[in-house]
C-alpha positions in Angstrom: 169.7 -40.6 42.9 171.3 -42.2 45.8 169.5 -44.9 45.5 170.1 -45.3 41.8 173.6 -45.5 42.7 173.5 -48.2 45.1 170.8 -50.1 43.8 170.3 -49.4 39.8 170.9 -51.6 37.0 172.8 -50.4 34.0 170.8 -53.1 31.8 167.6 -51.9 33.5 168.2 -47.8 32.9 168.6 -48.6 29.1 165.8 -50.9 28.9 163.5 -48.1 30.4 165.1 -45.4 28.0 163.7 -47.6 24.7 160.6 -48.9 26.2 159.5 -44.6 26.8 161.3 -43.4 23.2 158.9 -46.4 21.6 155.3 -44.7 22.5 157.4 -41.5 22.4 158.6 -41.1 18.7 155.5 -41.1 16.9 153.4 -38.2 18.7 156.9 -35.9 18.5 157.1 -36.5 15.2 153.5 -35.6 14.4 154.0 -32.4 16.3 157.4 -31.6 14.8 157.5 -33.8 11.6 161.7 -32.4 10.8 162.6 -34.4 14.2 163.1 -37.5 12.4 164.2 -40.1 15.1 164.8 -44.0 15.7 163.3 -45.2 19.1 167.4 -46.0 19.6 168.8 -42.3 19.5 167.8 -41.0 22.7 169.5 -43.8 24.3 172.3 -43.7 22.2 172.4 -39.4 22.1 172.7 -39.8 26.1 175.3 -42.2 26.0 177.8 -41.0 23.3 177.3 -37.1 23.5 175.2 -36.2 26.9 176.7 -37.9 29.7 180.8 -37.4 28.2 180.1 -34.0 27.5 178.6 -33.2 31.6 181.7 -35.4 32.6 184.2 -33.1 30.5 182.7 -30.4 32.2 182.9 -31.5 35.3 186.5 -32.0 35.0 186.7 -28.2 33.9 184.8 -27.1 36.9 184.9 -29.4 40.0 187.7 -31.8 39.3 191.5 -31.0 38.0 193.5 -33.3 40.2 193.2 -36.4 37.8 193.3 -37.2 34.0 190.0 -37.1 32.3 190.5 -41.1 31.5 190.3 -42.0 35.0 187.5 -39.7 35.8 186.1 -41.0 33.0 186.4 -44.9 34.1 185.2 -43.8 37.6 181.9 -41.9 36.9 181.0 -42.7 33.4 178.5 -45.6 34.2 177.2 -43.8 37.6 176.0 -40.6 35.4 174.7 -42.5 32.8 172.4 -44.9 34.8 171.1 -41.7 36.7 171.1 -39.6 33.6 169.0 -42.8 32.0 166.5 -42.8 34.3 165.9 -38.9 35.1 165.6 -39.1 30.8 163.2 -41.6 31.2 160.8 -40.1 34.4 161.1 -36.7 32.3 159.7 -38.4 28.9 157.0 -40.5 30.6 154.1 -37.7 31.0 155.2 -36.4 27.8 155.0 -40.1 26.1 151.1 -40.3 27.2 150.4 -37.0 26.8 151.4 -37.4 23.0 148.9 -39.8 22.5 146.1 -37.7 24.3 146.3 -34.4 23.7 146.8 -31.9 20.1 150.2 -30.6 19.4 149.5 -27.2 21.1 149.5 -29.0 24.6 152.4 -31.4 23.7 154.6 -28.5 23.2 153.9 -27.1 26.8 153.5 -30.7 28.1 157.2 -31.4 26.2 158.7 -28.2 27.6 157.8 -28.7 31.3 158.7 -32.5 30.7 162.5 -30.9 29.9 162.7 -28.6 32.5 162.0 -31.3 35.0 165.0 -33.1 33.0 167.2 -30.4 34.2 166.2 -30.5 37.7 166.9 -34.2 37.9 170.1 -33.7 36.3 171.1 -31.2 39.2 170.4 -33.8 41.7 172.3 -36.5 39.4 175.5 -34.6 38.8 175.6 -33.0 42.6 175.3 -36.7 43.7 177.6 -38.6 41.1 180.6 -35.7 41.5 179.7 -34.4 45.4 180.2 -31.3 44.1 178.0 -27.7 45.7 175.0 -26.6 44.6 176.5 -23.5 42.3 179.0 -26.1 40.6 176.0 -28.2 39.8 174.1 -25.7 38.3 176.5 -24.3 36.1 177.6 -27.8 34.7 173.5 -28.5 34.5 172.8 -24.9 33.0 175.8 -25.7 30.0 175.2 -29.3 29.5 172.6 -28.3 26.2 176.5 -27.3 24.6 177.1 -30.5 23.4 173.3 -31.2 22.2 173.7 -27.8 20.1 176.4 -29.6 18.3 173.7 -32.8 18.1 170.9 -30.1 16.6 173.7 -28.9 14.1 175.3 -31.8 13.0 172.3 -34.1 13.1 172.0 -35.5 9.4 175.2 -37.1 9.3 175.2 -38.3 13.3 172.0 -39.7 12.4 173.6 -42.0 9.9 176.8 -42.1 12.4 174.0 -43.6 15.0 172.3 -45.8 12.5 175.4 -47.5 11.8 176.7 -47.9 15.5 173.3 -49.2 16.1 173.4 -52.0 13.6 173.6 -55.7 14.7 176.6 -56.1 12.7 178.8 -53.1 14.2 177.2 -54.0 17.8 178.3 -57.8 17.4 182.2 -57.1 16.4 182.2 -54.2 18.9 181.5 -56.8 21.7 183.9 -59.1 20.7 186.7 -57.2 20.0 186.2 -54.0 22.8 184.0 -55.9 25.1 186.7 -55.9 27.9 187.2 -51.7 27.2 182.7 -51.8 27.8 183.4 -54.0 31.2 185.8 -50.9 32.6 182.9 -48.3 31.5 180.7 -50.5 34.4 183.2 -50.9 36.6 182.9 -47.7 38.1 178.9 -48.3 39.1 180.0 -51.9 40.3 182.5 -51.0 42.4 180.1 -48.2 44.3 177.9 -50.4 44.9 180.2 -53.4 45.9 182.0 -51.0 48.2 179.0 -49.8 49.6 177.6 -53.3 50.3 180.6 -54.1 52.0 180.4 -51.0 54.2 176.5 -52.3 55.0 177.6 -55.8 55.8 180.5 -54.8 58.4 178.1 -51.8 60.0 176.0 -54.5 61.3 178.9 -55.4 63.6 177.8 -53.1 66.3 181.8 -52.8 67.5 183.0 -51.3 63.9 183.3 -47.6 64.4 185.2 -47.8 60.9 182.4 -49.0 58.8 180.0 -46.1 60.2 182.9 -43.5 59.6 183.1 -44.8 56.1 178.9 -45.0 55.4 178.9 -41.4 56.7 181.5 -39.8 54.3 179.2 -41.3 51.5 176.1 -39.3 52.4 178.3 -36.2 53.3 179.7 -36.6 49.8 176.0 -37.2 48.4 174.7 -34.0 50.4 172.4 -36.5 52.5 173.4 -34.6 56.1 171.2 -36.2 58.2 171.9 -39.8 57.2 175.9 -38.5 57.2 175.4 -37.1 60.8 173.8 -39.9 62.3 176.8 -42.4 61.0 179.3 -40.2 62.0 177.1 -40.1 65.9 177.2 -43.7 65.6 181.0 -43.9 65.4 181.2 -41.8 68.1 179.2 -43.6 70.1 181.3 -47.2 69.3 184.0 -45.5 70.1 184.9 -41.7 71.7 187.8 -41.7 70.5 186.9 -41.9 66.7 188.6 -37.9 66.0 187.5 -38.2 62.2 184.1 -38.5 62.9 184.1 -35.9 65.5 186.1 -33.2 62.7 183.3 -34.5 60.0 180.5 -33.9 62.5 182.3 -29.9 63.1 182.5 -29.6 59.8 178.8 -30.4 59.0 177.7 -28.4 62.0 179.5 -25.0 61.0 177.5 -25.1 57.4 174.6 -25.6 58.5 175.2 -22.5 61.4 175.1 -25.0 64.5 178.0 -23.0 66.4 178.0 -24.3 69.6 178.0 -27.8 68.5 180.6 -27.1 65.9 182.8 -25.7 68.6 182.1 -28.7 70.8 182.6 -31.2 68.0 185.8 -29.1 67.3 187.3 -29.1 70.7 187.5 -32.6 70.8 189.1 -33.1 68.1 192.1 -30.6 69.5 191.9 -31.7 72.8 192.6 -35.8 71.2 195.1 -34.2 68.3 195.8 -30.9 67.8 197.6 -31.8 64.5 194.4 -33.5 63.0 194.4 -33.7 59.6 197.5 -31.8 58.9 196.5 -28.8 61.8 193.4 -28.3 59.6 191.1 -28.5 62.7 193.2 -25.1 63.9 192.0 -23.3 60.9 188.4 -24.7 61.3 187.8 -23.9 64.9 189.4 -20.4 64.0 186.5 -20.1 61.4 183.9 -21.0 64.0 185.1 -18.5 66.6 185.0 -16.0 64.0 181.6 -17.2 63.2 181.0 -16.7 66.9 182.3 -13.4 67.1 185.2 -14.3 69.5 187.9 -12.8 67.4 190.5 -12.9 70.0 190.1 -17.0 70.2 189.8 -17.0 66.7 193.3 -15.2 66.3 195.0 -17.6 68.7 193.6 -20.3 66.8 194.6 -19.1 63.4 198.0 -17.9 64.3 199.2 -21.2 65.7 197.6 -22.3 62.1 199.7 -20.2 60.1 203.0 -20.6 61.3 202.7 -24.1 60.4 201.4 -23.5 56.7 202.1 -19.7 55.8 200.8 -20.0 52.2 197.2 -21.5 52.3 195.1 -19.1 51.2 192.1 -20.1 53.2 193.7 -19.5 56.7 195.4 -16.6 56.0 191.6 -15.1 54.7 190.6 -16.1 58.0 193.3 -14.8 60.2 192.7 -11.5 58.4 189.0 -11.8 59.4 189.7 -11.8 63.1 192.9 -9.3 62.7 189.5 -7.0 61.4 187.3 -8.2 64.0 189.9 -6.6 66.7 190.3 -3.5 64.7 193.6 -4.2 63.4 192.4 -3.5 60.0 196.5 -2.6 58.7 196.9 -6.0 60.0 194.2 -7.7 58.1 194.8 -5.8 55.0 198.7 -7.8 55.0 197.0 -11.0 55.8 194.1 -10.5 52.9 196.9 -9.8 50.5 199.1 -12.6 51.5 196.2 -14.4 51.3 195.7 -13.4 47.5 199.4 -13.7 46.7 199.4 -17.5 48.0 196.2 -18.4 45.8 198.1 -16.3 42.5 201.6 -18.5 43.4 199.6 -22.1 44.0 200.4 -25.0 41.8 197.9 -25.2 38.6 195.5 -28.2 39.8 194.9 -26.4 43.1 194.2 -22.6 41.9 190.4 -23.6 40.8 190.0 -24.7 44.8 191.3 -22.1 46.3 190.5 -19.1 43.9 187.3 -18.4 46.0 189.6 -17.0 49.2 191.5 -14.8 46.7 187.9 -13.4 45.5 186.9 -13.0 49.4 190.3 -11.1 50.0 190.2 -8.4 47.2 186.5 -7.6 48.2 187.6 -7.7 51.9 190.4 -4.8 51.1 188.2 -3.0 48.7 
């Protein structure tokens, strides 16, 4: 999916969409003769229902600090190209297998073919959004919401889809909204400009930057070791590259590294103890927790919460390592400031920081 992003073709996903629905439509309709199709609709389905309903969904459930219209401009034409071609590597066994085999296998042959779908579609909407695995899952598992609506309301969207499809409606919808079409792409073209760019200046073996900047585009994909070995390389151009050092922590205390967290960690405070506005307190504060070494972890996290009393997450933490000590009276005050700060957060920001409020209440129960 990666690579779709950085390499695909728009043209080339839709294209490979109608040349599998071609060989597709006959055998499906042989096997279920009341799914009445055009080798078009798939394509079309995926385009006008699919992919806006997953992105509606992701602004429900990983993404509530912009307007739907610009998240829309921004990742429409990513999901579709990888939703196109995850469609059409699902539908390709089933396409043969619906000329070879009786209608018996085609059903099991179609219903692994769909599961498969799904499992793409994971990879596609973790990679397109950079979003966890239990987001993705639950945006993957209620994507089929807006094809229930397909299934119900199919006779007239079939005629709706006949008559976008026509030449006619397809000729005056270029001219007259063929700048609106250019912004859908804009989003894919500027990824993949962007990232080109970033390819082109990381040959210049002196541009720490441009190895900073690869490296939060495979953290954001969930490609680790790619991410950690750009964010070594900035390092390595240049020590004093704190970022990269806080990304590399970061990476390193999820995947349970410990002592190279703490190391990674350490540098940053020992270069700027404010980093990222004093964030790197409350993350070495987690890793000495992590570690067991409560009273470091306290330190840490007090010098963290003096500076911001009311986020959530490092008051969870500081009640942690008040609990580690023993002080559990302590801890129970922190775990309950900590749920009071996440019920008193601005709107966009409750949906990010609900999960410390959850941690808290089971903490004190």
């Amino acid at each position: 999916m990666s690579a779709i992003l950085d390499q695909g073709s728009l043209l080339f996903a839709s294209l490979a969409v109608l040349a599998v629905s071609v060989p597709l439509e006959p055998p499906l309709k042989n096997t279920w003769p009341w799914l009445s199709f055009t080798f078009y609709t798939p394509l079309l389905v995926l385009a006008v229902v699919y992919v806006p309903g997953i992105l509606l969904l992701g602004k429900l459930l990983a993404d509530l600090r912009e307007g739907f219209g610009a998240a829309f401009e921004r990742d429409y034409s990513p999901l579709l190209i990888c939703t196109a071609m995850a469609w059409t590597a699902a539908n390709l066994p089933l396409a043969v297998a619906g000329w070879m085999f009786p209608p018996p296998v085609i059903a099991v042959v179609a219903g692994l073919a769909y599961l498969y779908f799904l499992v793409l579609m994971f990879f596609a909407v973790r990679t397109v959004f950079g979003i966890g695995n239990g987001t993705a899952v639950i945006m993957v598992c209620l994507s089929w919401i807006p094809l229930v609506a397909v299934v119900i309301f199919w006779r007239p969207l079939r005629f709706l889809l006949g008559w976008v499809a026509s030449p006619i409606f397809l000729f005056y919808a270029y001219y007259y909204l063929s700048g609106e079409f250019g912004k859908l792409g804009a989003g894919l073209r500027s990824r993949q400009s962007f990232r080109r760019m970033l390819e082109a200046a990381a040959v210049n073996p002196h541009d720490g930057e441009a190895q900073y900047q690869l490296g939060l585009i495979y953290q954001q994909r969930h490609q680790y070791v790619e991410a950690i070995q750009r964010f070594k390389n900035a390092v390595t151009i240049d020590p004093a590259e704190t970022d990269a050092h806080f990304q590399l922590g970061r990476i390193a205390r999820e995947q349970g590294r410990i002592k190279d967290a703490l190391g990674h960690f350490q540098m940053v405070l020992d270069q700027d103890e404010k980093h990222s506005q004093s964030e790197i307190l409350r993350e070495l504060g987690a890793v000495y927790i992590a570690a067991g070494q409560y009273q470091d972890a306290l330190n840490e996290l007090a010098r963290y919460t003096d500076r911001w009393p009311y986020d959530s997450e490092g008051l969870f933490y500081y009640g942690q390592a008040l609990e580690g000590l023993g002080r559990t009276a302590e801890a129970r005050e922190m775990y309950e400031r900590a749920i009071e700060a996440a019920r008193t957060a601005p709107g966009y920001r409750r949906r990010f920081i609900a999960k410390w409020s959850r941690l808290a209440q089971k903490q004190i129960r």
